[in-house]
The first five atom37 places (N, CA, C, CB, O) and aatype in JSON, in Angstrom:
{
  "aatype": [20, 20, 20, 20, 20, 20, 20, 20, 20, 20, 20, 20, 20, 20, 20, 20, 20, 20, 20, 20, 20, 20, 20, 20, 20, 20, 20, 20, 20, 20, 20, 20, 20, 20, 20, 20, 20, 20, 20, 20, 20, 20, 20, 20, 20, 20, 20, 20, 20, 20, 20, 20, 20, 20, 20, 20, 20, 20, 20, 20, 20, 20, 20, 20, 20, 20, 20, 20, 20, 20, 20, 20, 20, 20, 20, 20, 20, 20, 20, 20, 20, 20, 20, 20, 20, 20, 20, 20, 20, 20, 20, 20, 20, 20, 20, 20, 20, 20, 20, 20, 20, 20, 20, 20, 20, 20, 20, 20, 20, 20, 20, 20, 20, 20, 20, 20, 20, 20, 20, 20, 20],
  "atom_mask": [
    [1, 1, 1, 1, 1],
    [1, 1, 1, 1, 1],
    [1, 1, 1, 1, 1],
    [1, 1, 1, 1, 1],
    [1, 1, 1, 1, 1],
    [1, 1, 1, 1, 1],
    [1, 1, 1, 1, 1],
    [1, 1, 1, 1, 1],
    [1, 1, 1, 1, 1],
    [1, 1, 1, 1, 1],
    [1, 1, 1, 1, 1],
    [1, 1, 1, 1, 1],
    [1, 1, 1, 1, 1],
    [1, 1, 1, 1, 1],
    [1, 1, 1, 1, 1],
    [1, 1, 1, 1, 1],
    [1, 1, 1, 1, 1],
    [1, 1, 1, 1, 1],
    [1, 1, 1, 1, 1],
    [1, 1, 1, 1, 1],
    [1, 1, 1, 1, 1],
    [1, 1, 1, 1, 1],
    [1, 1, 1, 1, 1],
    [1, 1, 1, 1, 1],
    [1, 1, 1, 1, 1],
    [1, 1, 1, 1, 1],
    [1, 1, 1, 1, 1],
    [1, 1, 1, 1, 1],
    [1, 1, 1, 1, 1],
    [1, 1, 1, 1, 1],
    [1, 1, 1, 1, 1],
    [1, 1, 1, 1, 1],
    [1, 1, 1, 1, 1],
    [1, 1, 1, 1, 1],
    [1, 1, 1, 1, 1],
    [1, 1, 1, 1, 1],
    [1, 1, 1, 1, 1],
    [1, 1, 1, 1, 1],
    [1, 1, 1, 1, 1],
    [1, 1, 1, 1, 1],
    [1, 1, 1, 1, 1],
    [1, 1, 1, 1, 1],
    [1, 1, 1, 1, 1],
    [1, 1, 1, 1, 1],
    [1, 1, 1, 1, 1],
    [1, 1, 1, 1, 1],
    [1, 1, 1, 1, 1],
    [1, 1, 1, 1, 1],
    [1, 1, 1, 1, 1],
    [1, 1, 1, 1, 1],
    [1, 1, 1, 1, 1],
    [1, 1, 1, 1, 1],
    [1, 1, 1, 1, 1],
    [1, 1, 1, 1, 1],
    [1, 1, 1, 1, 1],
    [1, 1, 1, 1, 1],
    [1, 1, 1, 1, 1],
    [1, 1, 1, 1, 1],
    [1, 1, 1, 1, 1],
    [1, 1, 1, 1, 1],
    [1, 1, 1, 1, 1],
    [1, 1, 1, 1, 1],
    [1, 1, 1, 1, 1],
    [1, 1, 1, 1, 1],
    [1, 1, 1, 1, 1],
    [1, 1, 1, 1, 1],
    [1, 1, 1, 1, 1],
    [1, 1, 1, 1, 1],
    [1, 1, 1, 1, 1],
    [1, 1, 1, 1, 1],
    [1, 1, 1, 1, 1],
    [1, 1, 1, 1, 1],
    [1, 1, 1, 1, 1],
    [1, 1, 1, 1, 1],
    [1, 1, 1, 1, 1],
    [1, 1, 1, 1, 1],
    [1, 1, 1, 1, 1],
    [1, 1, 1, 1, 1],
    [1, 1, 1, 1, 1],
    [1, 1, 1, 1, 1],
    [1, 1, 1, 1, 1],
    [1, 1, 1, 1, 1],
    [1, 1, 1, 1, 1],
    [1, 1, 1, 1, 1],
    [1, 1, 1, 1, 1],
    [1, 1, 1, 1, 1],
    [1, 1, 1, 1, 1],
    [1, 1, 1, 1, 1],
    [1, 1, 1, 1, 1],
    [1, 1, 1, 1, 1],
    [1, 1, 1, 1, 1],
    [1, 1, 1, 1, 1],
    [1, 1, 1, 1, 1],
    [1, 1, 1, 1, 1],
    [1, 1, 1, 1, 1],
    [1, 1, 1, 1, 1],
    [1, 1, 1, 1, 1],
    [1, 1, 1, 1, 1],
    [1, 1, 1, 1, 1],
    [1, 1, 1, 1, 1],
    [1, 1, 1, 1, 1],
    [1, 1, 1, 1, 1],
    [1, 1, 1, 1, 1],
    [1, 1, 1, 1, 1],
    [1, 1, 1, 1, 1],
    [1, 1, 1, 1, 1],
    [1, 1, 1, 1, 1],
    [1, 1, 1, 1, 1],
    [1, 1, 1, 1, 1],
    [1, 1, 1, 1, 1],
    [1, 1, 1, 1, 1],
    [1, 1, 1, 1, 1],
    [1, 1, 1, 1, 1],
    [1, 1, 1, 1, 1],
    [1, 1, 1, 1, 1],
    [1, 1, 1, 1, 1],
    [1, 1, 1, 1, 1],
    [1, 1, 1, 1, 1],
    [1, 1, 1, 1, 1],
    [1, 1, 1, 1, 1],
    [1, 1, 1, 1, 1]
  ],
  "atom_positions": [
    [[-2.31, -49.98, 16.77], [-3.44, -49.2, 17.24], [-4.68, -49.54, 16.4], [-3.13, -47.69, 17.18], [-4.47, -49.74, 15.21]],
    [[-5.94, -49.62, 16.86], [-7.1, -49.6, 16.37], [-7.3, -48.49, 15.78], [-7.97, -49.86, 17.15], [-6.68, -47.5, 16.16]],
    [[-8.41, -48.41, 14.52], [-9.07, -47.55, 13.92], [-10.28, -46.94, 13.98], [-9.04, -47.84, 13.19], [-11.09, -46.81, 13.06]],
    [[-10.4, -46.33, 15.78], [-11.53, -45.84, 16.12], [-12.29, -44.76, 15.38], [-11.33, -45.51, 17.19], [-11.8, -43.63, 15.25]],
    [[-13.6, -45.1, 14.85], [-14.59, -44.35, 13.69], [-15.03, -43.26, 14.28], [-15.9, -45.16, 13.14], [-14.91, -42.1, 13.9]],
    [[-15.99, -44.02, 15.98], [-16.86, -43.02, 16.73], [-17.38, -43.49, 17.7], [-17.84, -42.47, 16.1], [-17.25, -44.7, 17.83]],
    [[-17.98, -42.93, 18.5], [-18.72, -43.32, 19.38], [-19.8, -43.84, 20.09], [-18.67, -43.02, 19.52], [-20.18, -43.5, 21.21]],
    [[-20.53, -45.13, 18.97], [-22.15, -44.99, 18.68], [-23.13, -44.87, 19.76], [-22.65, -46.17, 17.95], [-24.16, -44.19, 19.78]],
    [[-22.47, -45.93, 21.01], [-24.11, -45.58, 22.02], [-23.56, -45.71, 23.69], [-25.75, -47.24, 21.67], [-22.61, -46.44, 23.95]],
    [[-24.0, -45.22, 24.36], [-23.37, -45.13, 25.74], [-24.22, -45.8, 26.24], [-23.12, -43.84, 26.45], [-25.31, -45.51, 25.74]],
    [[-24.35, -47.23, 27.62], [-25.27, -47.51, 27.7], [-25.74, -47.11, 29.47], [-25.23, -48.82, 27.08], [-24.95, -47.04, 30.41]],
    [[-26.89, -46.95, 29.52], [-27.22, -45.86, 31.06], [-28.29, -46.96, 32.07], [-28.46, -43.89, 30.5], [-29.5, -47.02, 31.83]],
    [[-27.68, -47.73, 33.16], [-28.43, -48.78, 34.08], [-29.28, -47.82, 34.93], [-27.38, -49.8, 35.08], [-28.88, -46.81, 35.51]],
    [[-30.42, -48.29, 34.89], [-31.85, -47.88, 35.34], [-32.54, -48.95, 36.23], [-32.78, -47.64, 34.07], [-32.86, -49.98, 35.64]],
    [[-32.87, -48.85, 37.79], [-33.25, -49.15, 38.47], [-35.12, -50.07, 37.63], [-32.96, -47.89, 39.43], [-35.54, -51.21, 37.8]],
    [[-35.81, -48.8, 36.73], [-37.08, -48.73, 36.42], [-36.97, -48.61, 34.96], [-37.82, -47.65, 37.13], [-36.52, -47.48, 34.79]],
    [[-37.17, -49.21, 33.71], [-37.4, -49.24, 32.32], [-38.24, -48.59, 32.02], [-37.61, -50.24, 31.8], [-38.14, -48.15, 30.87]],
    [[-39.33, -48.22, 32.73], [-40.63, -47.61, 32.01], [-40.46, -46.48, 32.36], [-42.06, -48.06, 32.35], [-40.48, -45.57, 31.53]],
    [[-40.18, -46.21, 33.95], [-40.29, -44.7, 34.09], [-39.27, -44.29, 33.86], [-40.67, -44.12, 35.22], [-39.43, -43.08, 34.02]],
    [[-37.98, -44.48, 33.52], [-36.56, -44.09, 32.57], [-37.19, -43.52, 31.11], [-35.41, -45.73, 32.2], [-37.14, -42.37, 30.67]],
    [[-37.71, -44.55, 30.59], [-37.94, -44.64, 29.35], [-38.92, -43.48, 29.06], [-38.39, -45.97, 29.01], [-38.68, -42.82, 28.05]],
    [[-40.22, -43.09, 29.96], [-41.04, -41.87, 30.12], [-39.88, -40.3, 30.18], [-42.03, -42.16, 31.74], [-39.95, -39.25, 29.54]],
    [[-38.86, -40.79, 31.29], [-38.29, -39.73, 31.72], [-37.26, -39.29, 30.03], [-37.37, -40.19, 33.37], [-37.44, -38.16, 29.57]],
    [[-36.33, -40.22, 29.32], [-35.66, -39.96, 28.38], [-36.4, -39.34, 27.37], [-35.07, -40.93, 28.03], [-36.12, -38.33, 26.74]],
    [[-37.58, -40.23, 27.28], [-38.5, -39.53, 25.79], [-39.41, -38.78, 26.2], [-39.35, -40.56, 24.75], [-39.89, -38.12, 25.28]],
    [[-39.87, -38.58, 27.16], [-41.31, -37.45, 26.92], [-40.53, -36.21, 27.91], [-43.38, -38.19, 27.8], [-40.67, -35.03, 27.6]],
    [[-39.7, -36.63, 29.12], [-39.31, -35.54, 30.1], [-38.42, -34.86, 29.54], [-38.82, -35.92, 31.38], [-38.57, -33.63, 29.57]],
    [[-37.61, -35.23, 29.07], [-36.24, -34.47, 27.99], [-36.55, -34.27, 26.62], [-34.81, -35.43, 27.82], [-35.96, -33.48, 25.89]],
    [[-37.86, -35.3, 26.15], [-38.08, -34.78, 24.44], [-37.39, -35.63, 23.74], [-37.51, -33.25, 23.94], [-37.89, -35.82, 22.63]],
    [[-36.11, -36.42, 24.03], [-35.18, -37.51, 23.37], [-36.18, -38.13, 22.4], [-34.49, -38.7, 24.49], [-37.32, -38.43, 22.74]],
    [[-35.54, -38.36, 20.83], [-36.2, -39.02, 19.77], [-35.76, -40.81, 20.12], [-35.57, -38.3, 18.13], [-34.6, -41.18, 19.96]],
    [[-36.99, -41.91, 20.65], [-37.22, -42.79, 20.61], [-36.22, -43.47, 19.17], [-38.63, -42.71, 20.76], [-36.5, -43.15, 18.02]],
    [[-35.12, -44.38, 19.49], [-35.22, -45.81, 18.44], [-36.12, -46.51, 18.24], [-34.54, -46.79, 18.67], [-36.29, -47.56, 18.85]],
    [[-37.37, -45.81, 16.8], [-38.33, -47.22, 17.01], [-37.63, -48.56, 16.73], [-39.64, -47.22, 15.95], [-38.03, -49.57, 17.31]],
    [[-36.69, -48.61, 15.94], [-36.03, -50.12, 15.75], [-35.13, -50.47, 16.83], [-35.15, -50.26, 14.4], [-34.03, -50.74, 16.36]],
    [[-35.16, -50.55, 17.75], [-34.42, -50.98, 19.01], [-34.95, -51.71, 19.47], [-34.15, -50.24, 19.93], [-36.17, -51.55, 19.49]],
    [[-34.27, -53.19, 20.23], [-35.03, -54.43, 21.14], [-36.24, -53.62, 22.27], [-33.55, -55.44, 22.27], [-35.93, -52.65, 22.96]],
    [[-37.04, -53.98, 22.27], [-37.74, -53.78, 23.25], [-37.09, -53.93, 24.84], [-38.75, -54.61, 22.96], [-37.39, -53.14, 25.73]],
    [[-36.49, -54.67, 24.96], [-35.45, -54.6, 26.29], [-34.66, -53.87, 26.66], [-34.74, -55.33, 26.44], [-34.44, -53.7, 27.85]],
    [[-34.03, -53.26, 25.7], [-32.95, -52.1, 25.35], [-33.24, -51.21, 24.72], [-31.94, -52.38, 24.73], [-32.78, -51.09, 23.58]],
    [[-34.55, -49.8, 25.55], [-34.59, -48.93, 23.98], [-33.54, -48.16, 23.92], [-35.84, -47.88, 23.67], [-32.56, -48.46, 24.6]],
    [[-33.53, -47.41, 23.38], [-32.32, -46.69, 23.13], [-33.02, -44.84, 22.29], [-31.17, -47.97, 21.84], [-34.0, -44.65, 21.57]],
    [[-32.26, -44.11, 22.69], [-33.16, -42.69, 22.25], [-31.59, -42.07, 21.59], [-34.12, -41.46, 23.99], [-30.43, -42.26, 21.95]],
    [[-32.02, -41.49, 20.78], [-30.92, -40.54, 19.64], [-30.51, -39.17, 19.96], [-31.59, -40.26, 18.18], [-31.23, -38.5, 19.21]],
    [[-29.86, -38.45, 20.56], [-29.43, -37.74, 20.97], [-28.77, -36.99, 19.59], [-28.79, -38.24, 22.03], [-28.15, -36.0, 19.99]],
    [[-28.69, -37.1, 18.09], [-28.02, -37.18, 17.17], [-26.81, -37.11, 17.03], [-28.33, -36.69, 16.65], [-26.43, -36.77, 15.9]],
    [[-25.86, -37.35, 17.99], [-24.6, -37.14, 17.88], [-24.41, -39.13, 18.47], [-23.93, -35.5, 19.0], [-24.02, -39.98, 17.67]],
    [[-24.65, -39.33, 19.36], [-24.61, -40.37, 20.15], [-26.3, -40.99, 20.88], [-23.53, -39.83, 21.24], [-27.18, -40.2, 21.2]],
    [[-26.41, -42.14, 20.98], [-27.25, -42.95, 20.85], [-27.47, -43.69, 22.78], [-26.64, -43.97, 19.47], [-26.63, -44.48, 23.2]],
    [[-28.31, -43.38, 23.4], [-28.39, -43.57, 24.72], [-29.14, -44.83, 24.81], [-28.99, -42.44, 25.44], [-30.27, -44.82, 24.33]],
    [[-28.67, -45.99, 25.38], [-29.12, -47.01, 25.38], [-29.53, -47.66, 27.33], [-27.98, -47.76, 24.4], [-28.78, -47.78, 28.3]],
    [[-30.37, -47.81, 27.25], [-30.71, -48.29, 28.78], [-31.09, -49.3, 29.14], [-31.49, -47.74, 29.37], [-32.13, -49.7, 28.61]],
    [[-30.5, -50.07, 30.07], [-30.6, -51.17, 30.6], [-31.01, -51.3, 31.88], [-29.66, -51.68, 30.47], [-30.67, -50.5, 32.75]],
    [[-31.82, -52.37, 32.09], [-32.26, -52.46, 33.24], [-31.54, -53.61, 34.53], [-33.6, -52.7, 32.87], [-31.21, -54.79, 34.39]],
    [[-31.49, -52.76, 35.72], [-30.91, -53.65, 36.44], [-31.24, -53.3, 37.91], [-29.51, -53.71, 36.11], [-30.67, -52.39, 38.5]],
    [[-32.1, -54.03, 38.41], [-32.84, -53.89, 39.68], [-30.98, -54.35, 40.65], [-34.68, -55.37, 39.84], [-30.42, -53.49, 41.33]],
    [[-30.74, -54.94, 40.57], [-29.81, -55.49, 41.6], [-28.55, -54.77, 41.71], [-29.5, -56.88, 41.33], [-27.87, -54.32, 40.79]],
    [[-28.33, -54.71, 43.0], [-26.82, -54.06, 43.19], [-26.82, -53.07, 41.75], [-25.31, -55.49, 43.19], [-26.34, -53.28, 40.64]],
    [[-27.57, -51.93, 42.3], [-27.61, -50.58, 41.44], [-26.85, -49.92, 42.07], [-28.86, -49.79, 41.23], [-26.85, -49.95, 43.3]],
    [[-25.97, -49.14, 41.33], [-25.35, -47.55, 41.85], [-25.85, -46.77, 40.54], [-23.29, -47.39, 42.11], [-26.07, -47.11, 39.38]],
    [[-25.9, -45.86, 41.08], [-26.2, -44.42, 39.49], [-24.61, -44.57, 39.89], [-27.44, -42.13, 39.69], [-23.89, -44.84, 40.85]],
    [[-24.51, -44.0, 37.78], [-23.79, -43.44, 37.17], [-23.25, -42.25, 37.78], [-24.3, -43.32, 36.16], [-24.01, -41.46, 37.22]],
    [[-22.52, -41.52, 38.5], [-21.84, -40.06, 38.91], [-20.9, -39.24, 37.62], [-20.67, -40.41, 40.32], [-20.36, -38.14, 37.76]],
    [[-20.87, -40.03, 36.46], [-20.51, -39.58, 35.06], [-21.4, -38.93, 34.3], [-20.15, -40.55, 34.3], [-21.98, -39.51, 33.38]],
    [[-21.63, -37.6, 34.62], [-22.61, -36.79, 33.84], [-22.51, -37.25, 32.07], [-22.18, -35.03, 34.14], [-21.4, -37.35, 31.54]],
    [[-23.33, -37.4, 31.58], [-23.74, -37.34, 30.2], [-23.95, -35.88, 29.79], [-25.03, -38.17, 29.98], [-24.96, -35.44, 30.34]],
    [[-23.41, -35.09, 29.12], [-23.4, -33.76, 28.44], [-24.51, -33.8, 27.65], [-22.16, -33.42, 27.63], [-24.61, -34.81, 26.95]],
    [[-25.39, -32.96, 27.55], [-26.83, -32.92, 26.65], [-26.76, -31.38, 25.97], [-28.47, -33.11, 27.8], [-27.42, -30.51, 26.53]],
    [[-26.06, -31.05, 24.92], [-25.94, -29.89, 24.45], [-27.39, -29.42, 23.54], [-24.6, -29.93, 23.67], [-28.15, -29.93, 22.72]],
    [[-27.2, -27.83, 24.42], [-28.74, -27.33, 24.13], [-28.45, -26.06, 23.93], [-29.92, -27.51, 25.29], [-27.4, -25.52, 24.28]],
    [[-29.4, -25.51, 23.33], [-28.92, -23.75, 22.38], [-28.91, -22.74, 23.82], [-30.69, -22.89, 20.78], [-28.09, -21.83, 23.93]],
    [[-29.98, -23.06, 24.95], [-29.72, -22.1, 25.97], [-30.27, -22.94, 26.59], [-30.13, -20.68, 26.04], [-31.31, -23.58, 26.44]],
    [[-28.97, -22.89, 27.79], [-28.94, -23.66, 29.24], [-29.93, -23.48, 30.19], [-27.83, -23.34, 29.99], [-30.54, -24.4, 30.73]],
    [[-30.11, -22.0, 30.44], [-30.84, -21.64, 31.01], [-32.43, -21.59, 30.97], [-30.37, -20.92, 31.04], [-33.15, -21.38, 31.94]],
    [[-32.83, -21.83, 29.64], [-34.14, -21.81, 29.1], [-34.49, -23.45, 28.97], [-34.18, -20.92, 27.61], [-35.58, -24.0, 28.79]],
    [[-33.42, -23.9, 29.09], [-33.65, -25.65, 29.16], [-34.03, -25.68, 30.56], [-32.15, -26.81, 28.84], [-35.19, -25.9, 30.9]],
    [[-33.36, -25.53, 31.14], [-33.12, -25.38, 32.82], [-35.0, -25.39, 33.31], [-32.02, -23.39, 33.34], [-35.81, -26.21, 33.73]],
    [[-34.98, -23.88, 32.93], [-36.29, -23.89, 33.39], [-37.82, -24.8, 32.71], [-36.45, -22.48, 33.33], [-38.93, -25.08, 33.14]],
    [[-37.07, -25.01, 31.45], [-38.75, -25.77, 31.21], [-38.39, -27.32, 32.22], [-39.23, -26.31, 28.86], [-39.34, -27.75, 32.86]],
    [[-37.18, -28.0, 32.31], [-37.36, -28.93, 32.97], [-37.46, -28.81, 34.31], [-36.64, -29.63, 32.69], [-37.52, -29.93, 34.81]],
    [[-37.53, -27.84, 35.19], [-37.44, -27.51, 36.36], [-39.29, -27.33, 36.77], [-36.35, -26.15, 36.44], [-39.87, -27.74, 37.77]],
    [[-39.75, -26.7, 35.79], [-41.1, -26.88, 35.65], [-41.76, -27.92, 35.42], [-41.44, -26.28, 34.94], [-42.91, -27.93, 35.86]],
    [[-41.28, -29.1, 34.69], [-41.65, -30.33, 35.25], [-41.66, -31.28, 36.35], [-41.38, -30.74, 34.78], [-42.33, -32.31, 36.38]],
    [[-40.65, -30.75, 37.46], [-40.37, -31.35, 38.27], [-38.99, -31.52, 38.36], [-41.01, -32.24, 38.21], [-38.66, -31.72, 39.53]],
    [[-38.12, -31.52, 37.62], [-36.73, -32.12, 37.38], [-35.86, -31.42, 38.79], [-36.02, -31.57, 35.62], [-36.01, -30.21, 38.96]],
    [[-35.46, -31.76, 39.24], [-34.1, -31.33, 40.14], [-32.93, -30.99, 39.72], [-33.68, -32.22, 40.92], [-32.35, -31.76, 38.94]],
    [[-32.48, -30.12, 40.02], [-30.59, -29.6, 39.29], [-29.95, -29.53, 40.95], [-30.39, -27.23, 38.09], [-30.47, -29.23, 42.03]],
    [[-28.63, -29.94, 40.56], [-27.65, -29.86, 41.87], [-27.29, -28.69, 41.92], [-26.4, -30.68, 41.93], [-26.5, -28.62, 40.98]],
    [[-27.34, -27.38, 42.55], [-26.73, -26.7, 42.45], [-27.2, -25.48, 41.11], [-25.67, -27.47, 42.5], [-27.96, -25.82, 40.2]],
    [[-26.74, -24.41, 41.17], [-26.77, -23.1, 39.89], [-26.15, -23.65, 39.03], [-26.06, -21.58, 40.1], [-25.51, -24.7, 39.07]],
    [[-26.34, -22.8, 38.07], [-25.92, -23.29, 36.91], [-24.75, -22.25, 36.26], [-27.2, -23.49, 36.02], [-24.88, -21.05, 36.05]],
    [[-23.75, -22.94, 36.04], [-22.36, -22.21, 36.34], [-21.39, -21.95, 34.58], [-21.28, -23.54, 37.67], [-21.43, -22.74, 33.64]],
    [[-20.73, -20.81, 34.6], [-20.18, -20.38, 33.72], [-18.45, -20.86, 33.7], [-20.55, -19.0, 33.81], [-17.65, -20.28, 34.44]],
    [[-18.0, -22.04, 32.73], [-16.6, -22.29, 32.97], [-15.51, -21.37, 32.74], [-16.3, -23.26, 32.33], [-14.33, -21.4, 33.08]],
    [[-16.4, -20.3, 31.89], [-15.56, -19.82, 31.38], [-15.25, -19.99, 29.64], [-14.7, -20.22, 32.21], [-14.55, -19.26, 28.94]],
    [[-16.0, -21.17, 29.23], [-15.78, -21.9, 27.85], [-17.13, -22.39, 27.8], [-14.55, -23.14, 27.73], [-17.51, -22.76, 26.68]],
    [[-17.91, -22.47, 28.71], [-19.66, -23.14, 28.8], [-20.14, -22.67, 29.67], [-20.03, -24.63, 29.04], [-19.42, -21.92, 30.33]],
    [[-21.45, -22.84, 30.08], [-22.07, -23.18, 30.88], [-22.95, -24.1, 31.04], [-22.34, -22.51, 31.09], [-23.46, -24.44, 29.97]],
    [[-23.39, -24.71, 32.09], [-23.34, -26.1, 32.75], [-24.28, -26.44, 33.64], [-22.22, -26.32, 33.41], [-23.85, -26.11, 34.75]],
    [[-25.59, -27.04, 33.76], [-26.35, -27.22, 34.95], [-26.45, -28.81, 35.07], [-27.8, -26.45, 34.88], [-26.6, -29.56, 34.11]],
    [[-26.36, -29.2, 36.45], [-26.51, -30.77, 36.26], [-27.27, -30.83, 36.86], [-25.64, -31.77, 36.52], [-27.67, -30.01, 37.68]],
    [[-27.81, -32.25, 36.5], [-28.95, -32.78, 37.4], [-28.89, -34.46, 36.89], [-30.66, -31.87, 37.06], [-28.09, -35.08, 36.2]],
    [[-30.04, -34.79, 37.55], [-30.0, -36.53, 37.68], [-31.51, -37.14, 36.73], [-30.18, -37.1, 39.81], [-32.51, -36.51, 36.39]],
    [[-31.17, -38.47, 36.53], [-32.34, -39.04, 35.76], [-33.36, -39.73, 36.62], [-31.85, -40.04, 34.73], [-32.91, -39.2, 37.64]],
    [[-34.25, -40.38, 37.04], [-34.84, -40.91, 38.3], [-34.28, -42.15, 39.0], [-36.18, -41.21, 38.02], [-34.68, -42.53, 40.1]],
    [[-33.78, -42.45, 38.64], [-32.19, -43.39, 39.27], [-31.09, -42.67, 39.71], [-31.38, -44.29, 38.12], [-30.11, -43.2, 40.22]],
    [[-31.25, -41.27, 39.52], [-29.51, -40.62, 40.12], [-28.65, -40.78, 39.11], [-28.66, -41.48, 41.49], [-27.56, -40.25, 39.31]],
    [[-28.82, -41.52, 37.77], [-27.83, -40.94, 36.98], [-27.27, -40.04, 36.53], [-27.82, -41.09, 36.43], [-27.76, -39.67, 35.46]],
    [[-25.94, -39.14, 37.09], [-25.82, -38.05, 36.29], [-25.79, -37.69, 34.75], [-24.95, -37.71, 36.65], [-25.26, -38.29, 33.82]],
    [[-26.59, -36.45, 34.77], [-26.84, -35.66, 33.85], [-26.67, -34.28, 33.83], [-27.81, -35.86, 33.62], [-26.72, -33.63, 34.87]],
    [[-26.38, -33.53, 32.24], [-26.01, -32.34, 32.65], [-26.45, -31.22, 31.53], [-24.53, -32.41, 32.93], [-26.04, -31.57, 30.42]],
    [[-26.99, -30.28, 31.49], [-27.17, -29.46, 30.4], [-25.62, -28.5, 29.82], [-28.43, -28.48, 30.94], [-24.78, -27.88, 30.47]],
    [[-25.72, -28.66, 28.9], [-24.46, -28.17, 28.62], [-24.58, -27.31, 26.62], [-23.24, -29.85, 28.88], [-25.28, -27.55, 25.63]],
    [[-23.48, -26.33, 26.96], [-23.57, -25.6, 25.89], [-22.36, -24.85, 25.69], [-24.65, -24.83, 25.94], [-22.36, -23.82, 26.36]],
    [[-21.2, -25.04, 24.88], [-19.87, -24.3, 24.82], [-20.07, -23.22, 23.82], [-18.61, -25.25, 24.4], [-20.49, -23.5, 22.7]],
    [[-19.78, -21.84, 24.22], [-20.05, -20.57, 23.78], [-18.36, -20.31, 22.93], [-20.56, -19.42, 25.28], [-18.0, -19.6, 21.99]],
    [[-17.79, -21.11, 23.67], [-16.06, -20.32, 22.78], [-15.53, -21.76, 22.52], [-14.49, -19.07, 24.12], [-16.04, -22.84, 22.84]],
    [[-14.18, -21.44, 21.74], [-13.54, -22.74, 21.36], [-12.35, -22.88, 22.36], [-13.04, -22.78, 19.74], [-11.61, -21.93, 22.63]],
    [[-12.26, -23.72, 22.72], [-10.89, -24.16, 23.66], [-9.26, -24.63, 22.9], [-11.44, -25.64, 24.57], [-9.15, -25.75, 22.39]],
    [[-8.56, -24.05, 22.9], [-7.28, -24.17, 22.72], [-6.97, -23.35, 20.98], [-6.93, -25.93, 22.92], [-6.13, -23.67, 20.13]],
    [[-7.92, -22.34, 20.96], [-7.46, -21.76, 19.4], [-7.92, -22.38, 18.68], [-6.15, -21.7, 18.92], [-7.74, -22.17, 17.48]]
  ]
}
């Protein structure tokens, strides 16, 4: 078996680089990699590291929500909803979280998320 450390960067295909790149850092607030290739920026999420690539051709969005944990769902919800942002649906209680998703301007899923209890003791 390998000696997996962690998880450093997930990488997210984007139809558009610039207006991704507007949408990650100024629409969500995401802290910019200034040391990242210019081709690939990449924004810090501090747990994990979002890296985006561009790819005009034979695009599908991602349907794998990315979890974006935030102190209140609901107060996230609405400042991005006031920008414009779209959510699928209410924003729902698992029982262990609650949860609103929505998409990046490519349809990548995305999701606000925040776990209130611990799961399994």
């Amino acid at each position: 078996m390998i000696d997996v450390e962690r998880t450093d960067f997930v990488s997210v295909i984007v139809r558009d680089l610039e207006r991704a790149k507007t949408f990650y850092g100024e629409t969500l607030g995401i802290r910019p990699n200034t040391k990242a290739h210019a081709s690939y920026p990449e924004f810090e999420t501090g747990n994990l590291t979002i890296s985006l690539r561009a790819e005009a051709d034979h695009f599908t969005p991602s349907r794998t929500a990315i979890a974006l944990r935030v102190p209140d769902v609901d107060a996230a919800r609405t400042k991005l909803e006031s920008v414009g942002v779209a959510f699928a649906g209410e924003t729902f209680d698992t029982g262990v979280c609650h949860v609103a998703f929505f998409g990046d301007p490519d349809g990548n899923a995305l999701m606000l998320h925040n776990r209130y209890a611990l799961v399994g003791g």
